[in-house]
C-alpha positions in Angstrom: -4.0 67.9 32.7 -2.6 67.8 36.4 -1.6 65.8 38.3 -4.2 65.3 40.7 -6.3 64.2 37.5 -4.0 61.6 36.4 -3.5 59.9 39.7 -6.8 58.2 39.5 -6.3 57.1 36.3 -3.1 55.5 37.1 -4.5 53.9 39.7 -7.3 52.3 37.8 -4.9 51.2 35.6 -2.4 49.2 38.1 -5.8 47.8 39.6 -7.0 46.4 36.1 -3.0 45.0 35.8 -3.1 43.6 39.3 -6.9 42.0 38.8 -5.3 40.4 35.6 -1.8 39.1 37.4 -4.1 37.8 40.3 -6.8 36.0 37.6 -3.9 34.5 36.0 -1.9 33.1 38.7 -4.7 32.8 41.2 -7.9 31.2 39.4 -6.3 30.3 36.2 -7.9 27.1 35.6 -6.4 25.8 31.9 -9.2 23.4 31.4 -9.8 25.6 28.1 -6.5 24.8 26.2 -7.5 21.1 25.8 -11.3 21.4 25.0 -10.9 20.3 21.3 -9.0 17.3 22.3 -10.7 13.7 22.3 -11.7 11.9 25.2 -9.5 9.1 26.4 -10.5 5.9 26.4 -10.2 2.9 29.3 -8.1 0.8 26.9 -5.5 3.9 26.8 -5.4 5.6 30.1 -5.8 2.2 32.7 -1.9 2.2 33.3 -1.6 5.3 34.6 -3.1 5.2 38.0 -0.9 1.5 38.7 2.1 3.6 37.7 1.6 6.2 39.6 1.0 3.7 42.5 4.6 2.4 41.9 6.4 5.5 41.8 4.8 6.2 44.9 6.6 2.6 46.4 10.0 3.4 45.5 9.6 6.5 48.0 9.2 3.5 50.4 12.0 1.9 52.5 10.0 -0.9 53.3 7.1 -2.2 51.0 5.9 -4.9 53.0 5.5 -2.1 56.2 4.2 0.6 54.0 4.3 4.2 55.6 2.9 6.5 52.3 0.5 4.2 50.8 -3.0 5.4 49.4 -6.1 4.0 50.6 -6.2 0.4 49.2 -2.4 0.4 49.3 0.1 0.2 46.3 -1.5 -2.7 44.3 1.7 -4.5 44.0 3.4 -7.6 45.6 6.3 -7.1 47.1 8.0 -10.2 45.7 7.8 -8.9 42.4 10.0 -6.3 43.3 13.4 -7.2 41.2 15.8 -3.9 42.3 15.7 -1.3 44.1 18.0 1.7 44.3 18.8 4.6 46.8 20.9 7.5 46.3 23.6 5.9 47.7 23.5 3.4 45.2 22.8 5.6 42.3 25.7 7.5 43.2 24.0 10.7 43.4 23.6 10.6 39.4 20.5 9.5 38.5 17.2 9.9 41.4 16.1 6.3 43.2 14.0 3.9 40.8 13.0 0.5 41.3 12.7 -2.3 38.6 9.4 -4.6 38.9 7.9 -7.3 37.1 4.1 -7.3 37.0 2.8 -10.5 36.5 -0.5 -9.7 36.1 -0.5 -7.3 33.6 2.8 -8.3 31.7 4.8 -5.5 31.8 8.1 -5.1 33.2 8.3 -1.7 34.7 11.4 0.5 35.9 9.6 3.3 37.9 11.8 6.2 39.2 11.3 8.7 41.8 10.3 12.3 41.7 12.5 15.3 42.7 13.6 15.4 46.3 13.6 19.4 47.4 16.7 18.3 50.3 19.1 16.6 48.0 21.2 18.9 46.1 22.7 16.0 43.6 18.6 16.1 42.1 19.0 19.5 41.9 22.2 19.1 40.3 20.7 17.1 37.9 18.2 19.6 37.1 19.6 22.6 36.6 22.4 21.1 34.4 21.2 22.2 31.4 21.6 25.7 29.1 19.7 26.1 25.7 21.2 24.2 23.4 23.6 22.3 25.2 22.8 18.6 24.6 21.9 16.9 21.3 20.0 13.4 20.7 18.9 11.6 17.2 18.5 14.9 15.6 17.0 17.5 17.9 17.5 18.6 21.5 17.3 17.2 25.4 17.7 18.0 28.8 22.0 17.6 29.5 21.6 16.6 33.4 18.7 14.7 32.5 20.3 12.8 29.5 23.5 11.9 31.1 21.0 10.8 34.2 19.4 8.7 31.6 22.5 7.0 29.7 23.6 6.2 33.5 20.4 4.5 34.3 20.6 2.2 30.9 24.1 1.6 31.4 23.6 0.2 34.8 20.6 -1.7 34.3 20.8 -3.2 30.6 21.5 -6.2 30.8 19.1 -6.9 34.0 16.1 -5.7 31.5 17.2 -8.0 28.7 17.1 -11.1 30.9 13.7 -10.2 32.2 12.8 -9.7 28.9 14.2 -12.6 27.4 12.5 -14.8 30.4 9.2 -12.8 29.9 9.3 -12.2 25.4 5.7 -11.2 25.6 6.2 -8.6 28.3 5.8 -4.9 27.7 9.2 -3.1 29.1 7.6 0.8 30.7 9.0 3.3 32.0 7.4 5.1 34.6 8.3 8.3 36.2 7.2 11.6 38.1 8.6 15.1 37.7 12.7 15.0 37.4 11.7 11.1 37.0 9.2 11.5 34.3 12.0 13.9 32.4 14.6 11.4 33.1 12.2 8.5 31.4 11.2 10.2 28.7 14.7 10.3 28.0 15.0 6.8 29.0 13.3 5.4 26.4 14.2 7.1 24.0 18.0 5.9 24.4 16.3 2.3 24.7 14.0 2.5 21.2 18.0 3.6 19.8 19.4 0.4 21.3 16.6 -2.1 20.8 19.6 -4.5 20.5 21.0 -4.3 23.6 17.6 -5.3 25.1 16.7 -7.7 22.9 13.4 -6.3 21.1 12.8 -6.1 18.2 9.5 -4.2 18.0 9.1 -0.4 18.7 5.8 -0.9 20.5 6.9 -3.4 22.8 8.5 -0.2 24.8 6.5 2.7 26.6 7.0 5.6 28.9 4.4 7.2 31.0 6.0 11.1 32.2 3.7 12.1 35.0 4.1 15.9 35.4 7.2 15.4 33.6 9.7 18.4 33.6 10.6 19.6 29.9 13.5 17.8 28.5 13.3 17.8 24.6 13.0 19.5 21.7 9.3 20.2 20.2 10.4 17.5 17.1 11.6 14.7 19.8 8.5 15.2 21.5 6.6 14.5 18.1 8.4 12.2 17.0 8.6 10.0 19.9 4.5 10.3 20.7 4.4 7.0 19.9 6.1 5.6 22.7 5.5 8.1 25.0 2.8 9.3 27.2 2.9 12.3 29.2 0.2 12.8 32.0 -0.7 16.7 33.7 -3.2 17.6 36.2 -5.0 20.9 35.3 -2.8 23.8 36.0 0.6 22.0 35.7 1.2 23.4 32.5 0.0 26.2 30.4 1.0 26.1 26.2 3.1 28.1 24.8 2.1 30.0 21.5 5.5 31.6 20.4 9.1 30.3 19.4 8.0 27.3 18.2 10.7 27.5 15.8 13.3 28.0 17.8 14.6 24.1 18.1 16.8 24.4 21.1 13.4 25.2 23.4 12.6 21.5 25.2 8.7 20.8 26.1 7.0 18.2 27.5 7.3 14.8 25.8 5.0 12.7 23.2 1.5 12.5 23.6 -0.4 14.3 26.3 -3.5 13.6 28.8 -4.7 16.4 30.0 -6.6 15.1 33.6 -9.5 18.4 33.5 -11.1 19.1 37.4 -12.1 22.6 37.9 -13.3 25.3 35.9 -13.1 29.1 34.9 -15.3 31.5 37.9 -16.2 27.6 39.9 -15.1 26.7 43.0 -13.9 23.1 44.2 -13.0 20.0 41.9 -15.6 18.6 39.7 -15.3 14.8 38.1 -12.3 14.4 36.3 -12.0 14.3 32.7 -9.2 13.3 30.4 -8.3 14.9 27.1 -6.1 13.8 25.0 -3.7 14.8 21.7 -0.3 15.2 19.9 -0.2 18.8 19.5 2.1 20.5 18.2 1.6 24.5 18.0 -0.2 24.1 21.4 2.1 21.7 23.2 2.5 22.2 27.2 5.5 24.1 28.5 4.6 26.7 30.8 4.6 25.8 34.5 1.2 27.5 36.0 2.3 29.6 39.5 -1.2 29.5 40.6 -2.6 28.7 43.9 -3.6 24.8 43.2 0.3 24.5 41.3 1.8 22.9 44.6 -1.2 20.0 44.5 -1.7 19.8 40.7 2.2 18.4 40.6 1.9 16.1 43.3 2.3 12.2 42.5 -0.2 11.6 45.7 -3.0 14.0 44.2 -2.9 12.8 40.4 -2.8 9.2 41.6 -5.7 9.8 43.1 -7.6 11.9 40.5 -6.4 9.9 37.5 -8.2 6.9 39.4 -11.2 8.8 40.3 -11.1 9.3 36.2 -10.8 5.8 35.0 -13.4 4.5 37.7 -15.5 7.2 35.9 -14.6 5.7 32.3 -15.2 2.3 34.0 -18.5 3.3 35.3 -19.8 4.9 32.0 -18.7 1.6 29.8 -20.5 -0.7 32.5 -24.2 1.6 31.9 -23.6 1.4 28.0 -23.1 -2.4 28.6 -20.5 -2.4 25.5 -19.9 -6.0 24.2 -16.7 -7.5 24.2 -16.7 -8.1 20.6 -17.5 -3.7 20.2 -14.5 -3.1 22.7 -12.0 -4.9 20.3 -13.2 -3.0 17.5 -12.8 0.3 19.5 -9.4 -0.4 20.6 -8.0 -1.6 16.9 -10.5 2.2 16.0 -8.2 3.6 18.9 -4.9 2.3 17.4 -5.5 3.9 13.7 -6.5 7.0 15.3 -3.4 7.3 17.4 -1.5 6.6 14.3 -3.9 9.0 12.2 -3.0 12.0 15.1 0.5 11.3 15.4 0.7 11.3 11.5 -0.8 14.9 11.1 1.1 16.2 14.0 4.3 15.0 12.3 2.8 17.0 9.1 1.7 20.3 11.2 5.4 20.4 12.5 6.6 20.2 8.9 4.4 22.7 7.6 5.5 24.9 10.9 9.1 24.7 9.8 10.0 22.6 13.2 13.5 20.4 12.2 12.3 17.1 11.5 15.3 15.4 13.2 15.5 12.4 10.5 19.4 12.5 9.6 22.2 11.4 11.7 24.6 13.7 11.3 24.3 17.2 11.5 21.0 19.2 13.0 19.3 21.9 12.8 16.2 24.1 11.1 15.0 23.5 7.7 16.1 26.6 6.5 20.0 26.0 7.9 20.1 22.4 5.9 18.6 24.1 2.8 21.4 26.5 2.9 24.0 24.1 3.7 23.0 22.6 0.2 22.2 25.9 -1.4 25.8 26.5 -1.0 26.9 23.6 -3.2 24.5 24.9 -5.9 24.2 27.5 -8.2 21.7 26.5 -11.0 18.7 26.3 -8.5 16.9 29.5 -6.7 16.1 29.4 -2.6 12.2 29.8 -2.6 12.3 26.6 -5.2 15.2 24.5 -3.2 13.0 25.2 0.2 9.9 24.2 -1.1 11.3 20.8 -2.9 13.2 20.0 -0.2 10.4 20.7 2.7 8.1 18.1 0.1 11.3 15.8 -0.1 11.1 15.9 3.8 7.6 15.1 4.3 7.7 12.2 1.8 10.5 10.7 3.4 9.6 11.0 6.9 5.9 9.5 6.2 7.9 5.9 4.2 10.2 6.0 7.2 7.5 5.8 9.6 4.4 4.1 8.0 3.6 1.0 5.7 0.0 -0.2 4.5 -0.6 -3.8 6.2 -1.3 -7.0 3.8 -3.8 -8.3 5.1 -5.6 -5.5 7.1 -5.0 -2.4 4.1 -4.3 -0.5 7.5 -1.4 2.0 8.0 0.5 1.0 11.0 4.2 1.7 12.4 6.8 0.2 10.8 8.5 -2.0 13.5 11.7 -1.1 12.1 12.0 2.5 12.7 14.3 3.7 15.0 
């Protein structure tokens, strides 16, 4: 064949790759990964438009003179305001944040800031990290973010326990966006270790809501903390990632993730917001999307304003069905034992995928790396049989660590005392 013949076929060929690169970074919608997850509910998503409205207000020098506020303002009164930090303050090692106590829906709330792109001590923060490099409660996190995060408890320990011992039936949230949301996620984490210091005593009492967090732990963290944290993307922010899952140095997106869904595949312009939501596991966000909506889709502004356009939505379609009060109790304890149903097999599907389960103190890492470890120490007992006793041995243990049945309800719920 000459040449002259195979220069059009070369030429079809980089067209059909350069069609494909432009389909996937250009019009790559992602509204497809999540379409088996459930629907969230009211109940479940409410907070997260409020949040976002006060990680908007610590961008704010002056909350009763508001210069960034959405339309209807921030929702919040400035006299609840209990600290507020700037970079100066922080000393350049954690990004500003601001404490609040909500009144009116009980919750104390320490809401951090997002990355700035012209301070170089966020970027610092950021990229202090290499694969592998930091190690929490069994598995992996983000090293800048994680020493960003100790910093932050240190400093403001003991002002959360007096709030909370003033306010004992007062959630404590966290609430962040981008290097914020990473920075919570490990926040909180460091606070469920060190209920204690803060004075709780209950797991649940503590949240985190990670909008368009950055990816900060390891895929068994992020299951096993799903409980107490929420992570919250807008369409394209992230794509999921279908290989070296077993590799447990690779950090994801945190806990349990709502999925806010607006466009779709070959339509143009946003359609009415809906939310998904799951634990997964094997299909977990990692991926940032480089397509042409990426710039908007992270933005605090735009997914405080689409996750409210979703909940009036929500609000809209509960209000036609005209559901009782007495039916929304029952759907919100129905909620509660399918969160803990989900979070339950997605603490099995990492077991059976091999993913470290990250329930001993002391030394980490894969399944097949412990098994060894004690392999080594044996001789009357094969591999193959050691793996598969000790992977059962695992399971069991993590599910009594986790769960109990409840006396008087015969329900499986948390036990408060896990760690």
């Amino acid at each position: 064949m000459s040449i002259a013949c195979c220069c059009p076929i070369l030429e079809c060929v980089y067209c059909l790759a350069c069609t494909r690169w432009a389909w996937k970074k250009c019009l790559y919608t992602a509204g497809h990964e999540s379409e088996h997850w459930g629907l969230a509910t009211v109940e479940e998503f409410e907070p997260v438009p409020r949040l976002c409205r006060l990680i908007l207000a610590v961008y704010e020098d002056d909350l009763r003179n508001p210069l960034w506020a959405p339309p209807g303002g921030y929702g919040i009164d400035p006299d609840w305001v209990i600290l507020r930090k700037n970079d100066q303050e922080t000393q350049e090692r954690a990004p500003p944040y601001m404490i609040y106590l909500d009144h009116s829906n009980a919750d104390i709330v320490l809401a951090v800031r997002g990355l700035n792109l012209a301070k170089e001590s966020d970027y610092a923060v950021l990229l202090d990290n290499k694969l592998g490099q930091a190690k929490f409660d069994g598995g992996y996190v983000h090293n800048g973010l994680f020493k960003a995060a100790e910093w932050v408890f240190d400093a403001e320990c003991e002002l959360l326990r007096e709030l909370l011992e003033k306010n004992p039936s007062y959630t404590l949230t966290f609430a962040g966006h981008s290097l914020g949301a990473g920075l919570v996620a490990l926040l909180v984490m460091i606070a469920v270790q060190n209920r204690s210091k803060l004075g709780i005593i209950e797991r649940k009492q503590i949240r985190c809501y990670a909008i368009a967090p950055a990816r900060c732990m390891s895929l068994n963290l992020a299951v096993r903390y799903a409980d107490v944290i929420n992570s919250v993307v807008l369409q394209d922010t992230c794509i999921m990632e279908e290989k070296k899952l077993k590799d447990p140095r690779r950090l994801y997106a945190p806990g349990r993730l709502y999925h806010i869904v607006e466009r779709k595949p070959c339509r143009i312009g946003r359609f009415p917001p809906v939310v998904r939501t799951a634990v997964p596991v094997d299909g977990r966000f990692d991926h940032i999307v480089l397509s042409c909506n990426t710039t908007s889709d992270h933005a605090i502004i735009w997914i405080e304003r689409e996750s409210q356009r979703a909940l009036d939505l929500m609000l809209e379609k509960d209000d036609r069905m005209q559901i009782p009060a007495r039916q929304k109790m029952e759907r919100k304890e129905s909620l509660a034992r399918e969160h803990t149903e989900e979070y339950k097999a997605a603490l099995q599907r990492a077991a059976a995928l091999d993913i470290p389960q990250a329930y001993s103190p002391s030394s980490y890492g894969t399944f097949h790396e412990m098994e060894e470890a004690e392999f080594s120490g044996r001789s009357g007992e094969g591999v193959s049989e050691l793996s598969s006793r000790k992977r059962r041995e695992s399971w069991n243990e993590l599910v009594e660590r986790l769960f109990e049945v409840d006396d008087e309800s015969g329900q499986i719920v948390f036990k408060n005392s896990v760690a």
